[in-house]
N, C-alpha and C positions, 0 to 999 in steps of 0.2 A: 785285141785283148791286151788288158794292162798285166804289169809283173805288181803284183800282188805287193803291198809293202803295210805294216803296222808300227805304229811308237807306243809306249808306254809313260808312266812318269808318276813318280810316288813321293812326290813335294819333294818342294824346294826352301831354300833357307840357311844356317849357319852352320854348312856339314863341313866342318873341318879333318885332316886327317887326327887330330889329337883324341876328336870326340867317340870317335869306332876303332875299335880293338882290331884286329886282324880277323878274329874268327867274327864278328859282326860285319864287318863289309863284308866277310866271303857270304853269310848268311841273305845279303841286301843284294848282292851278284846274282849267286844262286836263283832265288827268290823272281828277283828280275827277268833272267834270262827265261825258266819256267814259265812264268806267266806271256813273255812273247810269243813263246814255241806255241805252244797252248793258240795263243789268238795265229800263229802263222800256219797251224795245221789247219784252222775253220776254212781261212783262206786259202791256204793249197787245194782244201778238197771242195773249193768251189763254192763256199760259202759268202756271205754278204759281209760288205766292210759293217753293217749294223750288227751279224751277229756279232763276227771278229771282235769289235769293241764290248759287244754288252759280253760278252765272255768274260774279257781280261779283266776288264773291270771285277766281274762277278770275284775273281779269282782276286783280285786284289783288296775287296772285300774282307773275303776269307781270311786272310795272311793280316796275323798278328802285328806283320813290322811297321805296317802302313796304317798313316789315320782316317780308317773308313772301314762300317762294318767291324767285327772283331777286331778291335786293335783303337777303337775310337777315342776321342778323348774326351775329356768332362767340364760339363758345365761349372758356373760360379755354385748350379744347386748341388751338386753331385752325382747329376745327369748324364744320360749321353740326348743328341739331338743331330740327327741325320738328315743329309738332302744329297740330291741325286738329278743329274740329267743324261739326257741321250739325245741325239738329233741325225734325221738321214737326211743324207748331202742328197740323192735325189727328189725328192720331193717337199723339203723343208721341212719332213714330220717331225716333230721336236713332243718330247715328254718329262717330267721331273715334280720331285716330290722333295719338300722339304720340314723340318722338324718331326721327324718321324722315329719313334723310340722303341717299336717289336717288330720291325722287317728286318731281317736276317741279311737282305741283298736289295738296298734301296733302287742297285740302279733296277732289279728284276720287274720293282712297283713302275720306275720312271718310264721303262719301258711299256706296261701295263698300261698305263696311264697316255700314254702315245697310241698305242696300238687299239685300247682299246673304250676310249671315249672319245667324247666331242671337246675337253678341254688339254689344253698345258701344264699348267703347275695345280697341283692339290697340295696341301697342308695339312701337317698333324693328325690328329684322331679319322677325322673322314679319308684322309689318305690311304692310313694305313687298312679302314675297312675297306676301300674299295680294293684295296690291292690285295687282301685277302680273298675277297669274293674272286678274284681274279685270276687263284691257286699262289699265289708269294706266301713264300714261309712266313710264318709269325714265331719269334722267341720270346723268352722273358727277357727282361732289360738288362739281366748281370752275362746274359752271352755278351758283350760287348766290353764287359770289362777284360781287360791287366793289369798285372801289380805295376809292367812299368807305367804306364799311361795312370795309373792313381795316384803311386807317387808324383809323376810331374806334378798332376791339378795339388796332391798335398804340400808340397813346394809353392808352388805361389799363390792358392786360394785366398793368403791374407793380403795379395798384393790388390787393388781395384782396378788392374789392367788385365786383358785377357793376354794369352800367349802361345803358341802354335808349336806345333809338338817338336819340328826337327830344331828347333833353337832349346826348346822348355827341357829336351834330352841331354843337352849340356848343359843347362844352367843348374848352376851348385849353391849351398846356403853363403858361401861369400860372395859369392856375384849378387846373392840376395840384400844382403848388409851392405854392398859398399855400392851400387846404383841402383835407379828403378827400372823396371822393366818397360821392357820399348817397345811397344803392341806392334809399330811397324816393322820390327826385324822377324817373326814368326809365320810359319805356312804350312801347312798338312793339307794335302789333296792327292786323291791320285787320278788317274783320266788315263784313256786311249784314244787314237785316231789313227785312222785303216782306210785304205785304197783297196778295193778290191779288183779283180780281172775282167770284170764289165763296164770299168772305169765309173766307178759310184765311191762316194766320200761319204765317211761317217764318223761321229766323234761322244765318247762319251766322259761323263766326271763325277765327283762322286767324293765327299766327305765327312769326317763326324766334325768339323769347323773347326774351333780354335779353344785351347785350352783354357777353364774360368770365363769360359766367352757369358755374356748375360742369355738367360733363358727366353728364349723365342729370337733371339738376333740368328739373320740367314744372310749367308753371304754370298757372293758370286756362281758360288758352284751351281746351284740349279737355275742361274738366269741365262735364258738364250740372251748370246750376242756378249757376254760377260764373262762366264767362267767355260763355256760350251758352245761350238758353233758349227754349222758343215752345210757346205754348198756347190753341189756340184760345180758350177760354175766359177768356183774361187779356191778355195781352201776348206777344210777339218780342223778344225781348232780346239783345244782342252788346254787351260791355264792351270797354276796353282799359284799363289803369293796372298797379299794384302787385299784379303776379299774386296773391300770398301772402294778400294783404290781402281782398279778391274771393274768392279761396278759403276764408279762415275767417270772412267773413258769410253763404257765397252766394247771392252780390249779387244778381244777373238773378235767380235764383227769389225774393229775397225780395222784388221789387219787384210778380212775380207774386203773391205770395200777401198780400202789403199792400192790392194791388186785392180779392181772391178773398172774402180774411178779413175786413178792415179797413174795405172797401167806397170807399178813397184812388181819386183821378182818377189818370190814367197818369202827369201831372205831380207829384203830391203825392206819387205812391211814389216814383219815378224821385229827385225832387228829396234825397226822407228820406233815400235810400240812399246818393246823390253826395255832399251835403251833412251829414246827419245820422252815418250808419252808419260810412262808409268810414271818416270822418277821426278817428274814436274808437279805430282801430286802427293808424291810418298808412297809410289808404288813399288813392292821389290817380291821379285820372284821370276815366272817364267813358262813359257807356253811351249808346248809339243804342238806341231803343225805339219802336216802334209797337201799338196797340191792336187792337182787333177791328172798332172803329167808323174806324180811319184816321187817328187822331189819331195826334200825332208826341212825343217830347220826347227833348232833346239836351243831357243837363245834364253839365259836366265843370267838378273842382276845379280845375284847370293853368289856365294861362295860355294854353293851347289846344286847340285837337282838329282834326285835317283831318277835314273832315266833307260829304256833300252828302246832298241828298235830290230825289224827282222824284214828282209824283203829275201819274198820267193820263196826259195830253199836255201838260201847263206845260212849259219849260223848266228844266234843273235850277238847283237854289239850289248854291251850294257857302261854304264859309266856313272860319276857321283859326282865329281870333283870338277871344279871350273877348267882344267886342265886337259880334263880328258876328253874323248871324242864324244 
């Protein structure tokens, strides 16, 4: 029997301490920790590392602070446009939905969509009917709104670069006037990946993309092997950064196949990938990974990652800053 172990992660990007007050980190701590306990209880009481993640996620959904589900951010239209993945490490079942604008809990559909058809990815309107037919909430489209996530997209919708929410929350109208916006510094995702006690890997992710992003553009998040990966055999993998960038290395499988092939510790691939791969194409951000054996690694280029983790019964860790654990 394995010791049970779950990570979290609610993008990564330009989080400096200037940008969060005291009382908003304690709210992004909080918050954090919550939603691990949450995925460490499924797993205590015996649960599958697939629910463990389709949980935290769910919950991360929920929670205003993160961009995904309630809290999402907006298109160039004034949109929101959601995608979602899930994948079990044992059997490779993989599912995800993208551009999807009245699921309440995309990953609830991406999960639907694994569990319960013949295909992988569905898109937009048929998505969301299948995923209906399948008991997933349907909301109106203004569940997803916040004033703060409006204001970002009202800040730089005259710019023609899109921009990602944990940077778009500290950019101010003089950073607006005195450079342009740098589509590569920006990331909003959130994702889990969980070990459960029967020794099975599972990894889910989950985004509203990227602020002023153009309508119908899908990034990493719902691509197996790109923003989502889990294989018994190697590693659990959930990214967040420069969707695009993630996409034309993809990241999470190659961190599996660095292990599979190459015979790299989970830190040595993790690390090549964050460090070595991403930034040769303009990749920045950073991936939550766990192993087969329960090991962890949390490596991300930015200045930060909201991040936690919880094995067994400890207490959860949580962290933000490139600094911290």
């Amino acid at each position: 029997m394995s010791t049970p172990v779950i990570a979290i992660h609610g993008g990564a990007g330009t989080i400096t301490r200037v940008s969060l007050t005291a009382e908003e980190e304690a709210r992004y701590h909080l918050a954090l920790a919550e939603i691990v306990a949450a995925g460490q209880a499924v797993l205590n009481a015996g649960g599958s590392a697939l629910e463990a993640v389709t949980e935290a996620v769910r919950l991360l959904e929920d929670c205003p602070l993160f961009n995904a589900g309630h809290g999402a951010v907006y298109t160039s239209e004034g949109k929101h446009e959601l995608d979602a993945c899930v994948m079990n490490g044992a059997d490779l079942a993989s599912g995800a939905v993208a551009c999807v604008t009245q699921l309440r809990n995309p990953i609830l559909a991406a999960r639907a969509v694994m569990e319960k058809s013949e295909h992988v990815l569905l898109v937009g309107p048929a998505a969301e009917a299948f995923a209906a037919r399948h008991g997933v909430v349907t909301v109106s489209p203004d569940y997803f709104h916040t004033e703060v996530r409006h204001q970002q997209w009202l800040r730089v919708r005259g710019q023609a670069r899109a921009m990602l929410d944990h940077d778009a929350s500290s950019f101010s109208f003089a950073q607006q006037a005195a450079e342009p916006i740098d589509p590569d510094h920006k990331f909003g995702t959130v994702g889990a990946v969980a070990l459960d006690q029967f020794g099975n890997l599972a990894a889910a992710t989950s985004t509203g993309g990227i602020t002023n992003k153009q309508a119908g553009r899908v990034g990493d998040s719902p691509i197996i092997g790109a923003g989502c990966y889990a294989n018994n055999a190697t590693v659990a993998v959930s990214a967040t950064g420069t969707g695009e960038a993630f996409m034309r290395t993809a990241a999470c499988y190659d961190i599996g196949a660095r292990m599979a092939y190459a015979g790299q510790s989970l830190q040595e691939a993790s690390d090549a990938v964050v460090f070595e791969t991403l930034p040769k194409v303009g990749g920045r951000g950073g991936v939550i990974a766990i192993d087969a054996h329960g090991n962890l690694a949390l490596p991300f280029n930015t200045e930060g990652m909201y991040r936690a983790y919880g094995r067994g019964e400890l207490a959860p860790v949580t962290a933000i800053y490139a600094e911290s654990a």
